[in-house]
MARBA-231432 format. One record per residue (C-alpha): x, y, z; residue in three letters. Coordinates in pm, whole numbers, plus 50000, padded with zeros to 5 digits. Layout:
REM MARBA-231432
XYZALA;...
//
This chain:
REM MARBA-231432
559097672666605UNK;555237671066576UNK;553337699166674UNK;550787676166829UNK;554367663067022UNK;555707698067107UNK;552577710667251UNK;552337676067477UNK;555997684567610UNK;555587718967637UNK;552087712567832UNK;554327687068052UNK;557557712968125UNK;554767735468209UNK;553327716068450UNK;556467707868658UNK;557607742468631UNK;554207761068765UNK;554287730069093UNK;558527741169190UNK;558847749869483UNK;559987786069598UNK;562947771069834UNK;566707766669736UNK;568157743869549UNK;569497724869230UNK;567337717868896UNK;568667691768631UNK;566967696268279UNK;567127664468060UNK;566857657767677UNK;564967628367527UNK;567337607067565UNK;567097614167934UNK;570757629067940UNK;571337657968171UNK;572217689067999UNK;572187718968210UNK;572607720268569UNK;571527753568783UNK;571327762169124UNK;568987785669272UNK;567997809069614UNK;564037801569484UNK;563627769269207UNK;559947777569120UNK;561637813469043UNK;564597810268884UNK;563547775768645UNK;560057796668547UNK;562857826368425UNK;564037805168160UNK;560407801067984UNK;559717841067983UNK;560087844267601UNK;560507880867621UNK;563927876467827UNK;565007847367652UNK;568427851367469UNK;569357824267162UNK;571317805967361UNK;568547803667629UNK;566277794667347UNK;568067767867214UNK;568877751767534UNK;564797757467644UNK;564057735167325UNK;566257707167366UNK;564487703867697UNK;562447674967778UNK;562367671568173UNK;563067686568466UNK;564167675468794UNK;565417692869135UNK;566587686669460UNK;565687711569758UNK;568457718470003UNK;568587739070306UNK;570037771170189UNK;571557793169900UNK;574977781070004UNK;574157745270000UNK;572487752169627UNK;575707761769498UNK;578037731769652UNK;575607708769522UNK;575677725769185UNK;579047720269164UNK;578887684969249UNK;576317678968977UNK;578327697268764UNK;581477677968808UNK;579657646668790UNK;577557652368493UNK;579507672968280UNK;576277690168091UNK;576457703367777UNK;575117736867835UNK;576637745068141UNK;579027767367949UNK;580167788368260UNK;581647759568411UNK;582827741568184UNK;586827748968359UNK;585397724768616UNK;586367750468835UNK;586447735269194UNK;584937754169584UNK;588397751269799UNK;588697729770085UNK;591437727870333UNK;594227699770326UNK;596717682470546UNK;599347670570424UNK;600717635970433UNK;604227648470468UNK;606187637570809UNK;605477673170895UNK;602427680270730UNK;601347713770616UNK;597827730370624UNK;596847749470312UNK;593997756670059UNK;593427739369798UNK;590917735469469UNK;592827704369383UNK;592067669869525UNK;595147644769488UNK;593697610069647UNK;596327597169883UNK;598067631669956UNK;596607641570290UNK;593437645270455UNK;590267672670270UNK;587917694170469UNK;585407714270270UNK;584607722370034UNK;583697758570121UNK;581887781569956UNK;582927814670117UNK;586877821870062UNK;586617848570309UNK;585737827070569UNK;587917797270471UNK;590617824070470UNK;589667834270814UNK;589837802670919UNK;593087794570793UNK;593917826770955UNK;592897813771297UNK;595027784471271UNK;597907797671179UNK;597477822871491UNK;597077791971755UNK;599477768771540UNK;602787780471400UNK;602737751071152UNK;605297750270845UNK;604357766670541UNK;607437760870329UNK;608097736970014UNK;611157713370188UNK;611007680570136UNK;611777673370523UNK;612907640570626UNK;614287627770958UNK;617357617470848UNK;617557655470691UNK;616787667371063UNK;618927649071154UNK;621937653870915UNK;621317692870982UNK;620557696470593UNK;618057723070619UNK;618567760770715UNK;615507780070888UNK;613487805670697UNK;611957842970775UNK;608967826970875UNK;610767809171199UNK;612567844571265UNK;609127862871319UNK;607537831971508UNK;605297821571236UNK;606777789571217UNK;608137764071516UNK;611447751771226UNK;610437714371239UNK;613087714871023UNK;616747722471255UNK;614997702671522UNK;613257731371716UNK;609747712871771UNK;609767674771812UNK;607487652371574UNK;605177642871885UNK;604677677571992UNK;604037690471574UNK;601807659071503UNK;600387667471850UNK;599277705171682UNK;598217689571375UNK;595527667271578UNK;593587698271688UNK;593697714271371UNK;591897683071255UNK;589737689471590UNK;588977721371478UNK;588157714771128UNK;585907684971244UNK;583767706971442UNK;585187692771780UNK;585527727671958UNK;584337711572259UNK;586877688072322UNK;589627706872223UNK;588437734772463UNK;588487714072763UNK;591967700372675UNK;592947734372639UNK;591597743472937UNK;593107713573182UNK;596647724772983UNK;595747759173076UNK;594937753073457UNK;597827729173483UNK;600507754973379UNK;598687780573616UNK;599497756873915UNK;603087751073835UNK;603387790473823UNK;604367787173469UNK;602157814073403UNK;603587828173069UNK;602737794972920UNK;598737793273056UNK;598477835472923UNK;599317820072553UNK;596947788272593UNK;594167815172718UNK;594527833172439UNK;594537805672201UNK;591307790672420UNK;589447823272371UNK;590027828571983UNK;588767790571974UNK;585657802472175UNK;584747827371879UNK;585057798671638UNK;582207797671429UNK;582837772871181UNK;581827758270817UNK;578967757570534UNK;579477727670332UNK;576777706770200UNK;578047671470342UNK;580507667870595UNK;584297654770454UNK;584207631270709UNK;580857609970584UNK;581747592270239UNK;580267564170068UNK;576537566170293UNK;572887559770126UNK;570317579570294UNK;566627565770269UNK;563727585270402UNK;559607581770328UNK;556337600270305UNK;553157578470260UNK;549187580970267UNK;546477559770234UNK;547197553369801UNK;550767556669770UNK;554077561569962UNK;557617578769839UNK;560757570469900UNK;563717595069893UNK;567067582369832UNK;570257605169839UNK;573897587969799UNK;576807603369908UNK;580827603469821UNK;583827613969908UNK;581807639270149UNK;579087651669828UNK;575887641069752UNK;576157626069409UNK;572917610969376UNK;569297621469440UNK;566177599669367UNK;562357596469461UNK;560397566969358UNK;556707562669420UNK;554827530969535UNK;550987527269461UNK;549837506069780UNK;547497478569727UNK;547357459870019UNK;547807476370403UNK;551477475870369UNK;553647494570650UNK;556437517670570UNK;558937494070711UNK;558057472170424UNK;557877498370187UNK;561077513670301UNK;562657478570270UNK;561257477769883UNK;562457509569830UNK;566017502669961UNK;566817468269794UNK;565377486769438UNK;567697516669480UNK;570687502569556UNK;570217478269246UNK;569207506469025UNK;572337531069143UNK;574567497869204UNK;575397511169523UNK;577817490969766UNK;577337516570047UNK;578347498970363UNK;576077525670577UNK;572837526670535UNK;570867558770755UNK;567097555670795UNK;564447573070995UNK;563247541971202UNK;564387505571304UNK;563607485670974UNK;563737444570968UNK;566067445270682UNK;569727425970723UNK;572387433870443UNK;575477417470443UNK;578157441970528UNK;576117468170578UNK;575137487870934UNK;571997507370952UNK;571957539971118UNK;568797559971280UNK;570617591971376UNK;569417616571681UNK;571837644771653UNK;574747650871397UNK;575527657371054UNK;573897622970966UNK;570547634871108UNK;571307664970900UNK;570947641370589UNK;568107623370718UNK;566587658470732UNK;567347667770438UNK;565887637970276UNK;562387640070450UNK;562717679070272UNK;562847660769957UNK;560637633069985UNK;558427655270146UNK;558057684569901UNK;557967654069589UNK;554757642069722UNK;553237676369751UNK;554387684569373UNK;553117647869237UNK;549427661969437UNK;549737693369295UNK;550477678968896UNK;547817650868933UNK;545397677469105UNK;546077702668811UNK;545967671068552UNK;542957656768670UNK;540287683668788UNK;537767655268907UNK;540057637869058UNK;541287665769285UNK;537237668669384UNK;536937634869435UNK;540007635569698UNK;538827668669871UNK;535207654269910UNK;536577621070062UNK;538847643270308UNK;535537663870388UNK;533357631370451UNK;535857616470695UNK;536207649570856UNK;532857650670939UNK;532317616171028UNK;529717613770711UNK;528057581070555UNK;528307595170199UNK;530297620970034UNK;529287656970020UNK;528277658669652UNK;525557681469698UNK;526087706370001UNK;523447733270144UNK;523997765470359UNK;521207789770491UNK;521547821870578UNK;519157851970719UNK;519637893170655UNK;517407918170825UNK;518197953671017UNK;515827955471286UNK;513227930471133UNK;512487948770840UNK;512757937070489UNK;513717900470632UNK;514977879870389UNK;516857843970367UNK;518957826770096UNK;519787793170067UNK;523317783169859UNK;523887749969676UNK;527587738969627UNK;527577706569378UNK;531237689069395UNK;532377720669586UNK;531637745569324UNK;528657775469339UNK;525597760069184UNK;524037792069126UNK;520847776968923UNK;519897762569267UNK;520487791269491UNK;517467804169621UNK;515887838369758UNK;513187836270023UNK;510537865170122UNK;509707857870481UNK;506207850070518UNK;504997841070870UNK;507557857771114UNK;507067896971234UNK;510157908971405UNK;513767899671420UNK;513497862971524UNK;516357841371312UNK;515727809571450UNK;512237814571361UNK;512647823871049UNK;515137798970960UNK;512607770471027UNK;510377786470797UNK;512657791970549UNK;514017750270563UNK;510447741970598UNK;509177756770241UNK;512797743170095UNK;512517707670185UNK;508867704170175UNK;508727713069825UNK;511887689369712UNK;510007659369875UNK;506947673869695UNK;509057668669371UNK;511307641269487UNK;513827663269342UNK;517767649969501UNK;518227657469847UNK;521797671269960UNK;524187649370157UNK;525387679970391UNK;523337708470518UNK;525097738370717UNK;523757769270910UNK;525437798670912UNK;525637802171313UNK;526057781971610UNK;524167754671812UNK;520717778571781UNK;520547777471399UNK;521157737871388UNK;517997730971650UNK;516077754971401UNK;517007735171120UNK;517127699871276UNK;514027704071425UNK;511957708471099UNK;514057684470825UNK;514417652571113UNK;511007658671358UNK;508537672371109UNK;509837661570783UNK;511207630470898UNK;514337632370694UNK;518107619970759UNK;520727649570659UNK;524057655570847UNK;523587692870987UNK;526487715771048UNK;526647751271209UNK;529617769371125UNK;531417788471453UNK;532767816671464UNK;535617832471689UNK;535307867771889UNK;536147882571571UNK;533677868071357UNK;535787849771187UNK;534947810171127UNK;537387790671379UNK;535277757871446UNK;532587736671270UNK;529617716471472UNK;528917682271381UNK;525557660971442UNK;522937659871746UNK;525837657572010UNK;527147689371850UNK;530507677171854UNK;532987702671791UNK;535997699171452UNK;538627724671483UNK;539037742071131UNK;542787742971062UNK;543857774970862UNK;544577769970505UNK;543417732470519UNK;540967722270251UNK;538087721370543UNK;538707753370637UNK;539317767270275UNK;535917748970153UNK;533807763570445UNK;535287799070445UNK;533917797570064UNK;530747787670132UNK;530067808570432UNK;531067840070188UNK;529377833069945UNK;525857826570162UNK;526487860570359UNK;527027878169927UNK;523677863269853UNK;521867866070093UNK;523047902470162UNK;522577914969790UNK;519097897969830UNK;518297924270093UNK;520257948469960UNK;518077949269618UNK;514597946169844UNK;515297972770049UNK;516477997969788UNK;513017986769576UNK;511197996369943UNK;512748029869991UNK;512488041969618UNK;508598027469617UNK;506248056969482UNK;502748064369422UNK;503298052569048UNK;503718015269194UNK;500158012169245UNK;499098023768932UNK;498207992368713UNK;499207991968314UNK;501838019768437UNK;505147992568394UNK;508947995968552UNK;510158008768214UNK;507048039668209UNK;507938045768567UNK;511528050568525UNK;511448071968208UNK;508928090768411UNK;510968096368691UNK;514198104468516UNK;512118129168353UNK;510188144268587UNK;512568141168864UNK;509358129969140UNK;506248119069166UNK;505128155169303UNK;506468167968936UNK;504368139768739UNK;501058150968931UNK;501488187668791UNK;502588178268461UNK;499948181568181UNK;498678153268004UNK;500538164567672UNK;504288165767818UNK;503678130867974UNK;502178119567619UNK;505438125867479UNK;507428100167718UNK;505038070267752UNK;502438073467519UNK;498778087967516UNK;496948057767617UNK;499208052167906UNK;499038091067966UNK;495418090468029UNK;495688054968258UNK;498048077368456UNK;496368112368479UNK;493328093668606UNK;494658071268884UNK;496448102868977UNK;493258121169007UNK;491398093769199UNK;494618092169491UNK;494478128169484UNK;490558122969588UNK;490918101469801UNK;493718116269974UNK;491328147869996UNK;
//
């Protein structure tokens, strides 16, 4: 491979893996030939996938599998637990090369029910099609084997190997077992339970293992209450009992539901450019398939269309004959054989759910890569957001903020911060001296302070910004509307950042009404203006910061001219004060700035000291 090539990928794989997501859930990497050849599951993608790239943890067989890499891909799922079902399915499915721990194909166990004319109940890893009805797979043996425990407390089902048949009932053929001597079994096979009343046992296993508590419960409980009122009440103690372990029945963790096979699952996420559909297909209770496409809208299409689109192009591409199609909303779509489902409640509004994850957390990653891809672009989409926020006739390119710092009055100063395409342009940020206010008055001195800005850029016809914003409330704006639109006669959207009882920025204010946008917390409003109102308060602080140090370290050696910063400071670090300098003789301060400066210095020294006299 090229170097030029290897870097490309390497920049690619690099880019997917810093945009994962840190949620559960199964990541697929692919060769070039687009082959799958290792399949992982994970508590935290972004985590675990970024652990394969740390080169000082890498072992050979990492590093050879990290170079045959090419892409990556990943589905999210709702926990750890659903991670590692899914795994397997991929696994199974697959078969990658690499994924050298399972290559047994080692199954999850699921529960079975026998076809038998009494069937059994039992664990199993193995799946024989057309030998009795699955449940599972489950991840946790300890609570499939409580559960199996559970049932074989309310049920005393048959757990031996016999071949029973009726006419073997019937013939007497079969002898009973421990199990029926220590009531663990009912011996279906001497006769001792009727098929009726077995199969009738077996349906609320099924019950049970569906997820039907309910209505088993309340059959339970009529059964119950009807025993009670024929005094038969030895009967309606066991039928409690069995009606309160059911109560405490907390039951499975399987990705899919057994029960839901051969279902496509369609789900979308669209904006003003583009919309994404998510597609998930599922099989014998497993989702086998997992897909996102994208769509780049030209026209004002709906989703419904979209959706439709996304469908028809799915199914072609998977050549699925699904006959159950489950989508988020009512769609105008008619496929021949085929029902479509918009589930409320259920384990198929569990899939739709889990679809809208995907679909969902694909479009964020596709922002992120393009955003990370294409710097400009990323401005260009923020500044658009920030324009129709604010209800503004051009985009922000060039954006403005004032800001005032004074204790008391004293030292007043003002700054004035330019953000160009939302980034610091520190060549045009500005100090200002104020000039023509005494006293602390900031609404005062932020007209003066917009009045010598703007006056000056129309002066030079230099560019004028597309957004200004005061650092305050509805006070602040007046100051600064006042001068730019009645005495300057100039159109610029003013804002006045608000803040909340903890001085903390909560709400912006938009034009002469003053209307009022809510800032939501880590949007790209909120993120924008909490940067720009930080940086104006830095500036504009160190501004006064530096001033009013200069002020309080200001000497008598200030007002001597041809004595400069540097004479004064070596004089000072010499010396240690002013008072020091004045006693000095004119040969020690020769020897640190110079004779001719010496003898600027001893004179003005001598004419203060006169005058002070």
């Amino acid at each position: 491979m090229k170097a030029e090539d290897s870097a490309s990928r390497g920049a690619y794989i690099k880019g997917i893996v810093n945009n994962l997501p840190e949620t559960p859930g199964c990541y697929q990497y692919l060769n070039d030939s687009g082959k799958i050849i290792y399949v992982g599951k994970a508590k935290n993608l972004k985590r675990r996938v970024s652990s394969y790239f740390n080169k000082e943890q890498q072992t050979l067989k990492t590093r050879l599998l990290v170079s045959k890499i090419a892409d990556i891909r990943y589905i999210v799922v709702n926990s750890e637990a659903d991670a590692l079902l899914l795994e397997n399915n991929l696994i199974k499915q697959h078969k990658p090369r690499y994924n050298v721990l399972l290559k047994d194909d080692k199954t999850y166990p699921s529960i079975v029910i026998t076809n038998d004319y009494f069937p059994k109940v039992f664990k199993t890893r193995k799946i024989v099609k057309g030998s009795g009805q699955y449940f599972g797979p489950y991840t946790n043996s300890g609570a499939l084997n409580a559960l199996l425990s559970l049932i074989k407390e309310l049920f005393p089902l048959r757990t031996c190997s016999l071949n029973i048949t009726p006419e073997g009932v019937r013939d007497g053929r079969y002898t009973p077992c421990l199990e029926y001597q220590i009531k663990n079994c009912t011996a279906p096979c001497i006769g001792k339970i009727s098929k009726e009343d077995y199969l009738k046992q077996i349906d609320e296993v099924k019950s049970i293992l569906r997820g039907d508590i309910k209505v088993l419960q309340e059959k339970l409980l009529e059964e119950m209450k009807e025993k009670a009122a024929n005094l038969d009440f030895e009967a309606a103690e066991i039928i409690k009992k069995r009606y309160q372990l059911i109560e405490n029945f907390r039951t499975r963790s399987e990705v899919v539901s057994p029960m839901l096979t051969n279902m496509d699952v369609f789900s979308i996420e669209s904006d003003t450019k583009s919309a994404f559909i998510n597609f998930l297909h599922i099989t014998n209770g497993c989702i086998n398939q997992a897909f996102t496409i994208e769509y780049q809208k030209k026209l004002d299409e709906s989703d419904e269309d979209l959706i439709s689109m996304g469908i028809i192009e799915m199914r072609e591409r998977f050549s699925s004959n699904a006959k159950e199609i489950i989508v988020p909303f009512p769609i105008d779509l008619t496929l021949e054989g085929v029902n479509f489902t918009i589930p409320q409640k259920g384990e198929k509004a569990r899939l739709l759910t889990l679809s809208k994850l995907n679909v969902k957390q694909y479009k964020a990653d596709r922002v992120k890569q393009e955003d990370k891809l294409n710097p400009e672009q990323k401005t260009t989409r923020l500044l658009k957001e920030i324009q129709e926020a604010l209800h503004l006739e051009r985009m922000p390119i060039d954006i403005e903020c004032f800001d005032n710092s004074n204790i008391q009055g004293s030292d007043a100063v003002a700054a004035c911060i330019v953000f160009h395409k939302l980034k610091p342009n520190k060549k045009e940020y500005r100090k200002y001296n104020i000039k023509t206010v005494t006293g602390p008055d900031d609404y005062a001195t932020m007209r003066e302070v917009v009045r010598r800005r703007y006056k000056r850029m129309v002066e030079e016809e230099s560019k004028l910004p597309e957004l200004i914003i005061a650092d305050g409330g509805k006070g602040q704006m007046e100051a600064i509307r006042g001068v730019v639109e009645d005495e300057l006669g100039l159109k610029i959207p003013i804002a006045g950042l608000v803040k909340d009882g903890r001085h903390r920025t909560s709400e912006l204010m938009m034009g002469e009404s003053n209307e009022v946008i809510g800032l939501k917390q880590n949007s790209a409003l909120f993120r924008i203006m909490t940067h720009i109102q930080d940086e104006v308060h830095r500036f504009a602080i160190s501004f006064h910061r530096d001033k009013r140090s200069k002020h309080q370290t200001s000497s008598a050696l200030d007002e001597i001219k041809g004595i400069g910063e540097k004479s004064k400071q070596a004089l000072l670090q010499h010396f240690k004060s002013v008072k020091r300098i004045k006693n000095a003789d004119t040969e020690e301060i020769t020897k640190i700035i110079g004779a001719k400066k010496a003898e600027i210095l001893h004179n003005a020294l001598k004419s203060q000291q006169g005058t002070t006299e």
